[in-house]
C-alpha positions as CSV (number, residue, x, y, z in Angstrom):
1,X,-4.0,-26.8,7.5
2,X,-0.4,-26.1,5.3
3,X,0.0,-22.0,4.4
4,X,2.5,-21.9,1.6
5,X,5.0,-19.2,2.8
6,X,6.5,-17.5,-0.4
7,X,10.0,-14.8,-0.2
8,X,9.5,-12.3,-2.9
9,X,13.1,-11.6,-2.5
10,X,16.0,-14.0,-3.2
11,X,18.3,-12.3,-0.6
12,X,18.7,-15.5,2.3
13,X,18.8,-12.5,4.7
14,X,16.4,-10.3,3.5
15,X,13.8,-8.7,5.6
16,X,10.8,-10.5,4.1
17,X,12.6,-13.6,4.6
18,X,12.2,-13.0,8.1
19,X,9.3,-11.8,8.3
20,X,7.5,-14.8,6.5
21,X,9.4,-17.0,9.1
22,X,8.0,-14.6,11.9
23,X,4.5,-15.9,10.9
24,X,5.4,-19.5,12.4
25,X,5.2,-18.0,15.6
26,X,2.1,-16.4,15.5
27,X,0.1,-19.6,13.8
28,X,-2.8,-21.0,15.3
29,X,-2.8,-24.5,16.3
30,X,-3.3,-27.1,13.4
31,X,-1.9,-24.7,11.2
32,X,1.8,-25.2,9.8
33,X,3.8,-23.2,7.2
34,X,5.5,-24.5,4.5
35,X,8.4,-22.4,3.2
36,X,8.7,-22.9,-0.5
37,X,12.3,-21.8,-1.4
38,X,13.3,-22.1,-5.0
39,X,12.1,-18.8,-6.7
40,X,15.0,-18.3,-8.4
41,X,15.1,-21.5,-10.2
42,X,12.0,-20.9,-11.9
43,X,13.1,-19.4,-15.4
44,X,11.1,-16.0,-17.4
45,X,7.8,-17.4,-18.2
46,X,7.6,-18.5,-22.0
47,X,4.1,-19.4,-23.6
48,X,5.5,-21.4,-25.5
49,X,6.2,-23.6,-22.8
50,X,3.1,-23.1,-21.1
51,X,2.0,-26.9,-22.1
52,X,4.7,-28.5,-20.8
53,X,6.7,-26.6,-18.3
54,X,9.7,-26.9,-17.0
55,X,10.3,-29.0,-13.7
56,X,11.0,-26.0,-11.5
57,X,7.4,-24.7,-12.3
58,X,6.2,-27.9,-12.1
59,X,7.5,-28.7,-8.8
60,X,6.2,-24.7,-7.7
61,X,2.7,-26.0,-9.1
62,X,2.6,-29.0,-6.9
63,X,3.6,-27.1,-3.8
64,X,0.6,-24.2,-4.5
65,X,-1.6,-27.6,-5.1
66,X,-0.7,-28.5,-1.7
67,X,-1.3,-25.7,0.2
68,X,-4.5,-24.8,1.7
69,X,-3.6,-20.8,1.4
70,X,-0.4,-18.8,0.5
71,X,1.7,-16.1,2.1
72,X,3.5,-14.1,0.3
73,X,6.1,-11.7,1.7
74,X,7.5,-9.0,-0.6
75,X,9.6,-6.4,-0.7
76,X,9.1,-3.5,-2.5
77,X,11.4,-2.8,-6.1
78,X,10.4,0.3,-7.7
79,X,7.3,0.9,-6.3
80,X,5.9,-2.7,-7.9
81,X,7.2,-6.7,-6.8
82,X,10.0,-7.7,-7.7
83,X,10.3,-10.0,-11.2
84,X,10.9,-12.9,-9.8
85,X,8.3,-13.2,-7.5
86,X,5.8,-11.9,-10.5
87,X,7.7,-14.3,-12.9
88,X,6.2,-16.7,-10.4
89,X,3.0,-15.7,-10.4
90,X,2.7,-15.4,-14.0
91,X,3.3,-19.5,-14.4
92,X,0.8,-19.8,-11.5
93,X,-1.4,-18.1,-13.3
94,X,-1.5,-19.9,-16.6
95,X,-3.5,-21.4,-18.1
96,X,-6.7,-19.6,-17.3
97,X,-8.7,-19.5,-15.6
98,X,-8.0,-23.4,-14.3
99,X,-4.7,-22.5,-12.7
100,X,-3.8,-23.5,-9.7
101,X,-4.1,-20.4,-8.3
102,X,-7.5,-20.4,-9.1
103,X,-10.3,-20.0,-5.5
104,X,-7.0,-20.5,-3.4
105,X,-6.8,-17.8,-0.3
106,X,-3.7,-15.8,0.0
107,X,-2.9,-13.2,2.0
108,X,0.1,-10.9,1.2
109,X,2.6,-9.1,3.9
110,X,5.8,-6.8,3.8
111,X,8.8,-5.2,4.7
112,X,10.9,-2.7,3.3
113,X,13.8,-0.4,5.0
114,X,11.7,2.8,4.6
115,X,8.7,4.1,6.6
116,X,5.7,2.7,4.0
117,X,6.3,-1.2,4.7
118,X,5.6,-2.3,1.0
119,X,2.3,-1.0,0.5
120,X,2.2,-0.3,-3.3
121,X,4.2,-3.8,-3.8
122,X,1.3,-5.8,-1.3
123,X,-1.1,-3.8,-3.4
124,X,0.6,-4.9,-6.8
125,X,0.5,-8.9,-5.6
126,X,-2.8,-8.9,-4.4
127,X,-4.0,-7.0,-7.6
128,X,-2.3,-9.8,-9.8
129,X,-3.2,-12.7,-7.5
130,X,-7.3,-11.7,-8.0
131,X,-6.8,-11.7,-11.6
132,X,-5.3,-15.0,-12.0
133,X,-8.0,-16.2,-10.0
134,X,-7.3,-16.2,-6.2
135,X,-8.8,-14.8,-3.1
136,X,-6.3,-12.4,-1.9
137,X,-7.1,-11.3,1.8
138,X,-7.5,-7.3,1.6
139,X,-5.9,-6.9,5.2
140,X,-2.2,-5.4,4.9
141,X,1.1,-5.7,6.6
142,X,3.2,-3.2,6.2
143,X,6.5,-3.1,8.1
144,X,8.7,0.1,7.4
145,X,12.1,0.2,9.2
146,X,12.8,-3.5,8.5
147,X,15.9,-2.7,10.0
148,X,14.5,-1.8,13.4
149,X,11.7,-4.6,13.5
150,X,12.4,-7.9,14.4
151,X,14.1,-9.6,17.5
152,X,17.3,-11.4,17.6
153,X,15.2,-14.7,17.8
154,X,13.2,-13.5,14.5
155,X,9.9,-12.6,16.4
156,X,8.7,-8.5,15.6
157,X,10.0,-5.9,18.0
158,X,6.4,-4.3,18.3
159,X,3.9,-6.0,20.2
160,X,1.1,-4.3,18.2
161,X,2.4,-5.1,14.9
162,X,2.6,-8.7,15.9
163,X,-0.9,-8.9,17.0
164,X,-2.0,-7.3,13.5
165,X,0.3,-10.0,11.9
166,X,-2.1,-12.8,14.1
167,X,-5.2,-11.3,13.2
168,X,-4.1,-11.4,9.4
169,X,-3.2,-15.1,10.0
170,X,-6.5,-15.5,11.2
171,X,-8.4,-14.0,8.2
172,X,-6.4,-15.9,5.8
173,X,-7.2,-19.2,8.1
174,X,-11.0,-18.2,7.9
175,X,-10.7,-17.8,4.1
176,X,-9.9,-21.5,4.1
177,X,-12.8,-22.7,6.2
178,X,-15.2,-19.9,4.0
179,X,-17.6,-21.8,1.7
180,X,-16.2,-20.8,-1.9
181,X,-18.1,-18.3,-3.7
182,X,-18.1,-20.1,-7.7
């Protein structure tokens, strides 16, 4: 099984970055993840391009396609996602409702230097993700104090947040192996 693993943030060292990467840790066996790392190459979404778009997207399309399930890990910019992470998901989305989006399970994670972890921005994602189509586990990760959270090696600090980071893993894996609801 391949999870797509998606930064929201374009920062190489940012604190989603590493906790995305934390997830390869915590993966059950037969299960890889993919990091998909060219979010800023995709350019604003255009309609008028929507028929024939631009290699980035296309190339963004193709990864989704290949992935059993995403995991997206975003920060949190003004209480919403940041845009170029729901400039993605825009071109993901279209066209509708056959996007490639469409029945594929994602679950959505994140960190942020304060106490709330990202809540509104997981919210925000998971609220765009079900209307483009996808199955957006409802389990959250929030990790507030990003600062404070992960290990040297890249694994989380806290024991207890890393075993609610498995179990999400493993409701994201089970939407995979759930019969699709049409």
């Amino acid at each position: 099984m391949r999870i797509l693993g998606i930064a929201g943030s374009l920062r190489r060292g940012s604190h989603n970055r590493r906790l995305l990467r934390a997830a390869s840790d915590l993966l059950p066996s037969g299960v890889e993840l993919v990091e998909w790392d060219n979010l800023a190459g995709i350019p604003a979404f255009d309609e008028d391009l929507e028929n024939e778009p631009p290699d980035s997207v296309l190339e963004f399309f193709r990864a989704i396609e290949d992935a059993d399930a995403l995991l997206i890990a975003t920060p949190e910019y003004n209480a919403s996602i940041p845009g170029a992470l729901k400039n993605a998901l825009d071109w993901a989305s279209r066209p509708f409702p056959d996007n490639v989006l469409k029945n594929k399970p994602v679950a959505v994670v994140g960190a942020s230097t304060g106490l709330f972890g990202a809540v509104w921005a997981q919210a925000e994602a998971r609220k765009a993700l079900k209307a483009s189509g996808a199955h957006p586990v409802e389990t959250e990760l929030p990790v507030g104090m990003a600062d404070y959270a992960f290990a040297d090696d890249g694994t989380l600090n806290d024991p207890e947040l890393a075993q609610r980071y498995t179990d999400l893993i493993a409701d994201l894996v089970r939407e995979v192996t759930a019969p699709v609801e049409v």
